[in-house]
MARLUM-758976 format. One record per atom (N, C-alpha, C): atom name; z, x, y. Coordinates in nm, 4 decimals, decimal comma. Example, Ala and Ser with C-alpha at 12.3 -4.5 7.8 and 13.67 -1.06 7.14 Angstrom:
<sites>
+----+----------+----------+----------+
! at !        z !        x !        y !
+----+----------+----------+----------+
!  N !   0,7800 !   1,3190 !  -0,5690 !
! CA !   0,7800 !   1,2300 !  -0,4500 !
!  C !   0,7800 !   1,3200 !  -0,3300 !
!  N !   0,7080 !   1,2850 !  -0,2250 !
! CA !   0,7140 !   1,3670 !  -0,1060 !
!  C !   0,7870 !   1,2900 !   0,0030 !
+----+----------+----------+----------+
</sites>
This chain:
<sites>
+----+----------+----------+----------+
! at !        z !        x !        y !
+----+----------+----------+----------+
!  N !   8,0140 !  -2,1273 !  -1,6324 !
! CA !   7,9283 !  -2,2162 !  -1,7069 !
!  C !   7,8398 !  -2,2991 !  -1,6124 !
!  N !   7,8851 !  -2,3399 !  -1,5301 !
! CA !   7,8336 !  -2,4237 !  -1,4124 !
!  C !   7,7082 !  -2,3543 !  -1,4241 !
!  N !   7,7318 !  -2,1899 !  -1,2905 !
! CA !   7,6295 !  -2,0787 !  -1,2573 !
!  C !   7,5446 !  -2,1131 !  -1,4108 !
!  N !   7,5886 !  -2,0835 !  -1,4586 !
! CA !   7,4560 !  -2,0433 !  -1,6006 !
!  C !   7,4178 !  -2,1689 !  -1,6245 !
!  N !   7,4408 !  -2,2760 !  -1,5832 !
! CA !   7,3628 !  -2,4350 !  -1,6254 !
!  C !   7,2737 !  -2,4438 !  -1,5275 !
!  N !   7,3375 !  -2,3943 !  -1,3955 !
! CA !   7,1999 !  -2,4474 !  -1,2423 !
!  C !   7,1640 !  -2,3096 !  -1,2515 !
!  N !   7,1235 !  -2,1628 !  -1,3247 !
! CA !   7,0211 !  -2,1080 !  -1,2626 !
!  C !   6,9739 !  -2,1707 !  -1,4472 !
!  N !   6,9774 !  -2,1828 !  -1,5612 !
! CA !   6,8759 !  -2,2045 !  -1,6709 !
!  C !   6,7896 !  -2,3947 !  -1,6027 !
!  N !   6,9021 !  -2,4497 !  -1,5612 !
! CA !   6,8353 !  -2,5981 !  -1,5014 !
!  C !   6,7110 !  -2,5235 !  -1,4170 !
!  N !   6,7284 !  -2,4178 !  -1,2714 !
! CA !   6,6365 !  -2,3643 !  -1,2039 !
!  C !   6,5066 !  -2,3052 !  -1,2493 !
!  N !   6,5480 !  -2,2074 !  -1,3654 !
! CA !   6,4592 !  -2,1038 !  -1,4530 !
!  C !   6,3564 !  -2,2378 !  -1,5111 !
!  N !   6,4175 !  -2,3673 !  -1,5495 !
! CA !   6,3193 !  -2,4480 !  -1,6416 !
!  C !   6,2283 !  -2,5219 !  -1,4821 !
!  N !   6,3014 !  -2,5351 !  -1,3806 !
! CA !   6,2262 !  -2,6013 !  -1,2625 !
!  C !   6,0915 !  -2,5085 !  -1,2472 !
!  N !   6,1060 !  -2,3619 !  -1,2277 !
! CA !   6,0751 !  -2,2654 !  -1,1862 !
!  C !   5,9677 !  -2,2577 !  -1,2860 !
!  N !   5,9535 !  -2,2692 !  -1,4385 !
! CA !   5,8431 !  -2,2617 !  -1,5201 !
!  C !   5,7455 !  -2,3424 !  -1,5087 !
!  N !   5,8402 !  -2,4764 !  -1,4993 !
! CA !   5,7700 !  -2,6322 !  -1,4815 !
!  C !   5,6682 !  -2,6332 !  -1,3672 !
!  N !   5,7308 !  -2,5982 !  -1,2604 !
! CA !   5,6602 !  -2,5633 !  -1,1518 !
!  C !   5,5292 !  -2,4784 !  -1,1751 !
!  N !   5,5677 !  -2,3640 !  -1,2268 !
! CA !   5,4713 !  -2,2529 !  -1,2492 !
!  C !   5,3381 !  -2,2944 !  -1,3063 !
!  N !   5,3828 !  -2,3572 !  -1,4948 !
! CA !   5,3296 !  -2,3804 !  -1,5472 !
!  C !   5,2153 !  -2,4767 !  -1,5298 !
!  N !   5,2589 !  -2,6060 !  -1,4203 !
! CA !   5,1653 !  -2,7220 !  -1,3406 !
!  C !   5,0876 !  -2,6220 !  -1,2486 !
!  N !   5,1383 !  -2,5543 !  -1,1405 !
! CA !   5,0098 !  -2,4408 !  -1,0692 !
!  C !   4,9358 !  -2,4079 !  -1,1415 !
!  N !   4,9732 !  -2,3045 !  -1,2561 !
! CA !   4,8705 !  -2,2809 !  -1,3489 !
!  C !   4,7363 !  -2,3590 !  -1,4031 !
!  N !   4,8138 !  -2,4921 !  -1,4832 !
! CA !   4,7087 !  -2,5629 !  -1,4961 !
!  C !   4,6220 !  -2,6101 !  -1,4359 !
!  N !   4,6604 !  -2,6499 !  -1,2913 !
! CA !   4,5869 !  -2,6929 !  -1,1904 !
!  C !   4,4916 !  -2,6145 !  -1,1425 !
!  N !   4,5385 !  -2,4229 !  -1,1223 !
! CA !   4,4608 !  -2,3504 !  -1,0973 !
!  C !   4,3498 !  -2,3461 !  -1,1894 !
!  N !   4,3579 !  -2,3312 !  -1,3196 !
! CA !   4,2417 !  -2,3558 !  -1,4585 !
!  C !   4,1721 !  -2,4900 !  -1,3978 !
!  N !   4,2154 !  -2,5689 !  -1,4293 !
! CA !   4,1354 !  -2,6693 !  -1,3714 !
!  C !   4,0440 !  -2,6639 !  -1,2720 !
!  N !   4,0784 !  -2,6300 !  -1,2047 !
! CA !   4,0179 !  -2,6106 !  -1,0566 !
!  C !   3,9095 !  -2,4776 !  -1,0739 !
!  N !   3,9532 !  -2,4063 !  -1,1047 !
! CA !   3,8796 !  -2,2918 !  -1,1640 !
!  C !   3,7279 !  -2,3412 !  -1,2686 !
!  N !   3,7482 !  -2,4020 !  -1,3636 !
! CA !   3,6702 !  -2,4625 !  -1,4469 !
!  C !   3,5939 !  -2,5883 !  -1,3612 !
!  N !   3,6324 !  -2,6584 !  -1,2607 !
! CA !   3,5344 !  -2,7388 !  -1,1970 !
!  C !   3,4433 !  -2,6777 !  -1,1003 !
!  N !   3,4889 !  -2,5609 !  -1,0543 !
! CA !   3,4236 !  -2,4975 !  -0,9680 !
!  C !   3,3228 !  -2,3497 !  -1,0527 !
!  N !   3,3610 !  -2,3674 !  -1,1672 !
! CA !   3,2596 !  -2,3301 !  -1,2641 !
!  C !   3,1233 !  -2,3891 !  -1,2998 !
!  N !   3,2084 !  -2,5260 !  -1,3228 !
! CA !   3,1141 !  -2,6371 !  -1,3751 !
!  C !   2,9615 !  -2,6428 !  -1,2690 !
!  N !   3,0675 !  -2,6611 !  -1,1486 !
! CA !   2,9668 !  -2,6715 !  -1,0497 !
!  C !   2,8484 !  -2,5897 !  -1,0388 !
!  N !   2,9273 !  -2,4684 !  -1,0094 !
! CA !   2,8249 !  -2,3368 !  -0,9997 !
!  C !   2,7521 !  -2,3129 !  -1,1024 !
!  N !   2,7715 !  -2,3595 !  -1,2147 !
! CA !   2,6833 !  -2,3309 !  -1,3598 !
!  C !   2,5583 !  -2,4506 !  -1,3114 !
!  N !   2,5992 !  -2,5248 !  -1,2566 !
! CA !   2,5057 !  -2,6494 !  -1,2773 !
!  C !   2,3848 !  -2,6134 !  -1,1585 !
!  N !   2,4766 !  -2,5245 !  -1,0366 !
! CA !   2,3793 !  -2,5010 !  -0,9289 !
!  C !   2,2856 !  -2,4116 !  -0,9795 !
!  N !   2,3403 !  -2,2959 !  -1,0233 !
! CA !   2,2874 !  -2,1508 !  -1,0745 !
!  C !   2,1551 !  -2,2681 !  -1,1767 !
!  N !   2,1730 !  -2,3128 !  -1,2710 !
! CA !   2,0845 !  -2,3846 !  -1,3429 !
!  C !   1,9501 !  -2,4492 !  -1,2629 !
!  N !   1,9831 !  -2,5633 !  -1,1161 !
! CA !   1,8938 !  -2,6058 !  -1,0967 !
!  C !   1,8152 !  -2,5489 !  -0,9866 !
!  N !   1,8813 !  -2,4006 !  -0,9426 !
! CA !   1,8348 !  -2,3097 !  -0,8655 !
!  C !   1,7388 !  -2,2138 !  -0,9719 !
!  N !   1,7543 !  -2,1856 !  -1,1090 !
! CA !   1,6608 !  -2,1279 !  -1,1469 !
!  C !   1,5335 !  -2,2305 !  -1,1907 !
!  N !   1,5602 !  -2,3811 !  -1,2138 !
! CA !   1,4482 !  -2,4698 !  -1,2452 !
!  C !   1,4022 !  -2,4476 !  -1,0928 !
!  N !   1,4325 !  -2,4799 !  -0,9997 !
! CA !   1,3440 !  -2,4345 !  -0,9072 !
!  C !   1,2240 !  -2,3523 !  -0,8591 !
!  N !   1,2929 !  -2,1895 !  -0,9126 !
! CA !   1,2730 !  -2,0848 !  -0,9182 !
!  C !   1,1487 !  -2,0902 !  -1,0134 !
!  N !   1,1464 !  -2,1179 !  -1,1367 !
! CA !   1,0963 !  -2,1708 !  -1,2081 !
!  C !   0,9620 !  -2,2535 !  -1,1509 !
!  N !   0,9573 !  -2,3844 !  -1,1167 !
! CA !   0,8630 !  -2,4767 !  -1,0524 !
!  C !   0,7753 !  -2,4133 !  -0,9531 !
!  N !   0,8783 !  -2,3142 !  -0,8468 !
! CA !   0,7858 !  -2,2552 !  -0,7320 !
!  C !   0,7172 !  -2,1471 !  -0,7791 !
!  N !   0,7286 !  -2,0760 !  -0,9069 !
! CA !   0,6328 !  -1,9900 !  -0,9690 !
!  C !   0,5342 !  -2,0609 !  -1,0313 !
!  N !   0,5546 !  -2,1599 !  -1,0949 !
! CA !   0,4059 !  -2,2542 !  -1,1204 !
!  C !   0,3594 !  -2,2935 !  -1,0645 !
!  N !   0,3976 !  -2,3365 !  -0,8993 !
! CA !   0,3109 !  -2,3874 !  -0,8103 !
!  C !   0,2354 !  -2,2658 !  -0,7063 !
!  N !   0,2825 !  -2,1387 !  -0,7487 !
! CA !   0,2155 !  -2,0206 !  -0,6837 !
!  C !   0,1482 !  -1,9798 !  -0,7309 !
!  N !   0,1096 !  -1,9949 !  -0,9001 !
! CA !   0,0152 !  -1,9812 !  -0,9909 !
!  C !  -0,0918 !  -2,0756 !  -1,0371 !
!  N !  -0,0454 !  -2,1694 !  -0,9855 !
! CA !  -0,1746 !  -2,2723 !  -0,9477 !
!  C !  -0,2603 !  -2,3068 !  -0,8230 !
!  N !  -0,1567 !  -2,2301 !  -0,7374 !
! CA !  -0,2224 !  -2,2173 !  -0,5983 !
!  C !  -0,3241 !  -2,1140 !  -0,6314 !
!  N !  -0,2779 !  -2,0112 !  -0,6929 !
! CA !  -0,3547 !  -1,8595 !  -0,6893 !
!  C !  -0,4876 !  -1,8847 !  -0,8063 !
!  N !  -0,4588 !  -1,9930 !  -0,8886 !
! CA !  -0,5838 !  -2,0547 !  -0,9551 !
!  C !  -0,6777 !  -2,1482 !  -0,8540 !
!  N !  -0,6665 !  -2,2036 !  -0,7496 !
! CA !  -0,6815 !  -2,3170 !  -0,7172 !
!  C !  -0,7742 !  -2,2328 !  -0,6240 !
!  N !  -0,7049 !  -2,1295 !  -0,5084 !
! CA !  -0,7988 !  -2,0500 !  -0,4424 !
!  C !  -0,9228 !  -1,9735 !  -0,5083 !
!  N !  -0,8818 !  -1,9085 !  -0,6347 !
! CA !  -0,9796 !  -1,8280 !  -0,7324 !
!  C !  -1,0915 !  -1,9344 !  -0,7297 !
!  N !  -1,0673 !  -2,0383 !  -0,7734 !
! CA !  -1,1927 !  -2,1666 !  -0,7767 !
!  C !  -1,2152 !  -2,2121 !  -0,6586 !
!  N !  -1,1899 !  -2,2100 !  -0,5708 !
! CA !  -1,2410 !  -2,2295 !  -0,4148 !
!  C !  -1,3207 !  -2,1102 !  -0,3596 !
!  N !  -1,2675 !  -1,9676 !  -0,4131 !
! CA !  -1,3860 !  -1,8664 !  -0,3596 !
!  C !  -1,5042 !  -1,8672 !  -0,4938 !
!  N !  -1,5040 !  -1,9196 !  -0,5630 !
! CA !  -1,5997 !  -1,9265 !  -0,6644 !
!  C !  -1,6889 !  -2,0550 !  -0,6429 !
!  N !  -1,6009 !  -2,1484 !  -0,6008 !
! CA !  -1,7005 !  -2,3145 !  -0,5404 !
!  C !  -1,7921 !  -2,2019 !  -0,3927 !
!  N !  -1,7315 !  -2,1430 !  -0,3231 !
! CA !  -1,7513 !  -2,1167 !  -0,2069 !
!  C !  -1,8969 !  -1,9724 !  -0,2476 !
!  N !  -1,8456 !  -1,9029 !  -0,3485 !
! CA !  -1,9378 !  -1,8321 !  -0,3808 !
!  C !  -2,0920 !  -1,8817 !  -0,4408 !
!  N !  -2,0943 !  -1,9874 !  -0,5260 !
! CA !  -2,1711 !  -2,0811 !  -0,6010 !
!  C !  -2,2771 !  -2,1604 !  -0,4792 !
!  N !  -2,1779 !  -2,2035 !  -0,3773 !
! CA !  -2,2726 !  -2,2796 !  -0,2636 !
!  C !  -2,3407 !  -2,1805 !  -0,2113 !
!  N !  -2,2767 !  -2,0585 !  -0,1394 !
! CA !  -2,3631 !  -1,9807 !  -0,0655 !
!  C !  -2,4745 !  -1,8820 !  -0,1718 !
!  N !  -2,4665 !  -1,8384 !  -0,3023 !
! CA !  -2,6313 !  -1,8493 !  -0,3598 !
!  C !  -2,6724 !  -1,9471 !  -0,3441 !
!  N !  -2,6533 !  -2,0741 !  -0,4144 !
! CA !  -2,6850 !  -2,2066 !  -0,4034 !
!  C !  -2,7961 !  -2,2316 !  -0,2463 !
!  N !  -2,7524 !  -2,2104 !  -0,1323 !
! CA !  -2,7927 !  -2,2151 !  -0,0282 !
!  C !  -2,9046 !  -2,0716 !   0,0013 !
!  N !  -2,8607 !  -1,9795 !  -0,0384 !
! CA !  -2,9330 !  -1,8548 !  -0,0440 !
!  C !  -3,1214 !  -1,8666 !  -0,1679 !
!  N !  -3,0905 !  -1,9481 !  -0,2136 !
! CA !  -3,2040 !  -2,0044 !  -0,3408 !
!  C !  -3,2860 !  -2,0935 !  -0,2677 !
!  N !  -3,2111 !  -2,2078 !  -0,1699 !
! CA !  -3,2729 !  -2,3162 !  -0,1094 !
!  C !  -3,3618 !  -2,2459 !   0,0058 !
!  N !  -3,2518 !  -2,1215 !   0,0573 !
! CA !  -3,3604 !  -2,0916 !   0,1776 !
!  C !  -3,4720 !  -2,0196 !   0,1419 !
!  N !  -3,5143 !  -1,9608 !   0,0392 !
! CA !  -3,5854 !  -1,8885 !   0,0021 !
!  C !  -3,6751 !  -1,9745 !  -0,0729 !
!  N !  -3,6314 !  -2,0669 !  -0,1218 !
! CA !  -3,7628 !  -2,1662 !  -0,1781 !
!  C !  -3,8283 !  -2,2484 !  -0,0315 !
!  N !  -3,7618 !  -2,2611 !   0,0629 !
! CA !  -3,8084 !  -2,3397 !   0,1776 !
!  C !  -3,9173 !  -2,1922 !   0,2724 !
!  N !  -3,8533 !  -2,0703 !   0,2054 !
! CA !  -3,9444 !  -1,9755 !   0,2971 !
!  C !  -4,1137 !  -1,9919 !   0,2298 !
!  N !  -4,0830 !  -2,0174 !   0,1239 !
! CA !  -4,1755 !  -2,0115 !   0,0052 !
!  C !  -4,2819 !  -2,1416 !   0,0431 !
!  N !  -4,2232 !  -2,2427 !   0,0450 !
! CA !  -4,2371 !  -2,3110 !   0,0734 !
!  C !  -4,3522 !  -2,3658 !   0,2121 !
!  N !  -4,2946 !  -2,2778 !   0,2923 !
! CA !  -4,3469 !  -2,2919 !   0,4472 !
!  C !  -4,4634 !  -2,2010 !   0,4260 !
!  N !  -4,4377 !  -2,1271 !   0,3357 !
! CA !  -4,5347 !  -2,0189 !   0,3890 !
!  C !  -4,6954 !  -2,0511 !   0,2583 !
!  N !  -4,6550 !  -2,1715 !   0,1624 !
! CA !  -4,7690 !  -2,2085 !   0,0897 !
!  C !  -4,8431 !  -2,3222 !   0,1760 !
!  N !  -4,7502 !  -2,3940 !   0,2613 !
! CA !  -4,7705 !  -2,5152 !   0,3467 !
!  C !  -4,8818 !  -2,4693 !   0,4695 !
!  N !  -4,8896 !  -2,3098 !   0,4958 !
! CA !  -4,9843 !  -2,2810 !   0,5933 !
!  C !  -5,0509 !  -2,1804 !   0,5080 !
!  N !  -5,0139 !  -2,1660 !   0,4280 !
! CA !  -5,1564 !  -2,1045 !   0,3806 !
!  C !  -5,2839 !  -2,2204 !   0,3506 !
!  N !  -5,1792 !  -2,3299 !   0,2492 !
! CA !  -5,3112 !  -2,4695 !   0,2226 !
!  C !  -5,3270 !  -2,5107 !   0,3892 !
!  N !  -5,2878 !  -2,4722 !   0,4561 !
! CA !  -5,3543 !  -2,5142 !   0,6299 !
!  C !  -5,4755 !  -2,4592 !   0,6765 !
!  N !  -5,4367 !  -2,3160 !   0,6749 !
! CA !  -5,5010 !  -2,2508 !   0,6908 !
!  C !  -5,6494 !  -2,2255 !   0,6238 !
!  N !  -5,6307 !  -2,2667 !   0,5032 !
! CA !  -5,7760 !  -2,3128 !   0,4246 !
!  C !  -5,7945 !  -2,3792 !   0,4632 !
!  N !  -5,7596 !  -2,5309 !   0,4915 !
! CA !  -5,8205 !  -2,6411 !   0,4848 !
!  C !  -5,9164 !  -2,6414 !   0,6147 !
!  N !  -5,8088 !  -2,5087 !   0,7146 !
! CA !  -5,9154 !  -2,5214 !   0,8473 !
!  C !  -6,0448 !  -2,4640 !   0,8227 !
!  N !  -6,0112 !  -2,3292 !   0,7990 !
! CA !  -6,0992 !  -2,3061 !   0,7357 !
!  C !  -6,2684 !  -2,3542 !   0,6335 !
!  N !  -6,1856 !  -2,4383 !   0,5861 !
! CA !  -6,3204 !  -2,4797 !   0,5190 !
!  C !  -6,3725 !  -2,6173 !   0,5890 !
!  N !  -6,3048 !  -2,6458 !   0,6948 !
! CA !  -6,3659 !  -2,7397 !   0,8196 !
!  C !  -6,4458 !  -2,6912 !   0,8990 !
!  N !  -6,4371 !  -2,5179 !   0,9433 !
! CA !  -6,5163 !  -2,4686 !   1,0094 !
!  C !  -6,6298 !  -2,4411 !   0,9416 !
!  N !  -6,5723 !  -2,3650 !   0,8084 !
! CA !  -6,7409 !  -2,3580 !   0,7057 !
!  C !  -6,8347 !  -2,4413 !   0,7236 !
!  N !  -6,7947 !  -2,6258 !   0,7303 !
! CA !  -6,8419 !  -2,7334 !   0,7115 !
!  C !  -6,9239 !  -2,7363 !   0,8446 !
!  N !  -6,8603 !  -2,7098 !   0,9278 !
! CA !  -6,8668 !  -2,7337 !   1,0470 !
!  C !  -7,0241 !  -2,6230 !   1,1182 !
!  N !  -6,9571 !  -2,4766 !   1,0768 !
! CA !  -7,0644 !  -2,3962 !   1,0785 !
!  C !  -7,2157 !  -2,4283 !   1,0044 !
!  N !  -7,1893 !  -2,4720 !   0,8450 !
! CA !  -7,3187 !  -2,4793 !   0,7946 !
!  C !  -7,3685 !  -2,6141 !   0,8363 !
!  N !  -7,2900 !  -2,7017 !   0,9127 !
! CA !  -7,3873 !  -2,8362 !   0,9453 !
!  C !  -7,4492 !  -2,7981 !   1,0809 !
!  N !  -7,3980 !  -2,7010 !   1,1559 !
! CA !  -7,4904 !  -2,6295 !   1,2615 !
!  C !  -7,6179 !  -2,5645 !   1,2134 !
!  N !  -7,5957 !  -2,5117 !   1,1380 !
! CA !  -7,7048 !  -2,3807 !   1,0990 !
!  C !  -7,7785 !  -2,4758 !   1,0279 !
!  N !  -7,7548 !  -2,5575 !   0,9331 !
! CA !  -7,8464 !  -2,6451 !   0,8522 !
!  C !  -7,8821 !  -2,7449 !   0,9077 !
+----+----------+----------+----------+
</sites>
C-alpha cells in the first residue's frame, strides 16, 4: 500500500509537473507568436510604404524629364526667335546704311 501511495503521490507530481511545462510551453509559444505576428505585420506596412515611395519617386522623375523636356523646347523656341531676331536687327541695319549711302550718293550727284 505504501509502494502504490508514493508511486500514485509521484504519477500526480509527475502530471503536475508535466502539465505546468506544458502550459508554460503554450504560453511561451503564443508570445512568441504574438510577437512575430506583430513583426510579420509591421514588416509588410513597411513593405507597403517603400512601394509608395518608389512609385512616387518613379512619378516624380517622369515629371522631372518632362520639366526637363518642356525647358529644353522652351530654350530651343528662344534660340530661334533670337536667330530671328538678329538676323531682322541687320537686315533693318543694313537698310538703314544703305539708304545713308543713297542719301549720301544723291547729295553728291545733285
Amino acid at each position: 500500500m505504501y509502494t502504490k501511495a508514493s508511486l500514485k503521490t509521484s504519477n500526480q507530481k509527475i502530471e503536475h509537473v508535466w502539465k505546468t511545462q506544458q502550459e508554460q510551453r503554450q504560453k511561451l509559444n503564443h508570445e512568441y507568436s504574438q510577437q512575430f505576428l506583430t513583426l510579420f505585420q509591421q514588416w509588410d506596412i513597411d513593405v507597403q510604404k517603400a512601394e509608395e515611395q518608389e512609385e512616387k519617386l518613379a512619378s516624380m522623375e517622369e515629371l522631372e524629364k518632362n520639366h526637363e523636356n518642356l525647358l529644353a523646347g522652351a530654350q530651343n523656341e528662344l534660340r530661334k526667335e533670337m536667330a530671328m531676331l538678329q538676323k531682322k536687327i541687320m537686315m533693318d541695319t543694313q537698310q538703314q546704311e544703305m539708304a545713308t549711302v543713297r542719301k549720301s550718293l544723291q547729295s553728291m550727284l545733285f
